[in-house]
N, C-alpha and C positions, 0 to 999 in steps of 0.2 A: 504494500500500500504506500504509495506517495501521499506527499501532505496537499492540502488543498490550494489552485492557484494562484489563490487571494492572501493564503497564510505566508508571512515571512517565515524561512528558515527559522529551527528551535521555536517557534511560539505555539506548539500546536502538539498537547499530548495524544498521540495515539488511542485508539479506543482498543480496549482489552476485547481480543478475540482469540485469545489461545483457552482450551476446555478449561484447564487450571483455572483461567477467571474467576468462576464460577464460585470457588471459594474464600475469595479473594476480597473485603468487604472494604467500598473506596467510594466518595461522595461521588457528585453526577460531576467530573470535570471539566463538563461544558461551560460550569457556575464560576471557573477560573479565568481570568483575565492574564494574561502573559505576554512579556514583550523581552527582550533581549537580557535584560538584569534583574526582572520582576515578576513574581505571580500574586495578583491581588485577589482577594477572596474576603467573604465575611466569614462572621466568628461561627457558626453554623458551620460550613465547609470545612475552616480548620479544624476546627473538633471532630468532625467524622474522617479524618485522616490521620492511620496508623501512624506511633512517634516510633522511628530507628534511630535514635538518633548515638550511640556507638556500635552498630551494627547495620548491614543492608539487608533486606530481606530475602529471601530463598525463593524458588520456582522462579526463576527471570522468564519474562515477556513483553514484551512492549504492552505500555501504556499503562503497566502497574507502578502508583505513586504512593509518597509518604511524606512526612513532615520530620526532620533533623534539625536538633538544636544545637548550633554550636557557638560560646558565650552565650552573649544576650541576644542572638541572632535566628531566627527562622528561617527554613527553608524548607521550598518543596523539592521532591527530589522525584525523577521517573525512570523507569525504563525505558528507551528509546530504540528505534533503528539503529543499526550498528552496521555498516561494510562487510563486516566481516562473518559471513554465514555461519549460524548457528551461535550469535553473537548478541549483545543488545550492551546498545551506550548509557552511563548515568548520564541523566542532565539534573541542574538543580538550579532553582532560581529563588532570591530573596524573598520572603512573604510580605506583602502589607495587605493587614486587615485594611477593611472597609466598614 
């Protein structure tokens, strides 16, 4: 799946389609706003996302996301497309609530 061709590169999490999904429990990420250094979200959104935050999560897929704290700092973090088959890249972008 390519990203959409309105979406800028990195602004656009994937939607979970691999079976694993399914048990995988992750707010509607549509509800996320994301641009180059940012994913804005309310406090609703953040709270329904897993915290890893000294660990990443297991079963890699695109488009599976979570919340890591490091300092005083937020962030959302996903699974992404990766080059490399049978692969997937972290991205992770600063939170601001809304």
């Amino acid at each position: 799946m390519t990203q959409p061709w309105w979406a800028p590169q990195d602004t656009v999490i994937p939607k979970m389609t691999h079976p694993l999904s399914s048990a995988w429990d992750q707010p509607d990420m549509t509800k996320v706003l994301i641009d180059d250094k940012h994913a804005v979200m309310d406090q609703k959104t953040f709270d329904e996302l897993l915290e890893y935050s000294t660990s990443v999560p297991t079963a890699v897929y695109e488009g599976k996301a979570w919340k890591r704290q490091s300092g005083d700092t937020w962030f959302l973090c996903w699974y992404d497309y990766s080059e490399i088959p049978g692969s997937c890249d972290i991205k992770a972008r600063k939170v601001l609530l809304v």
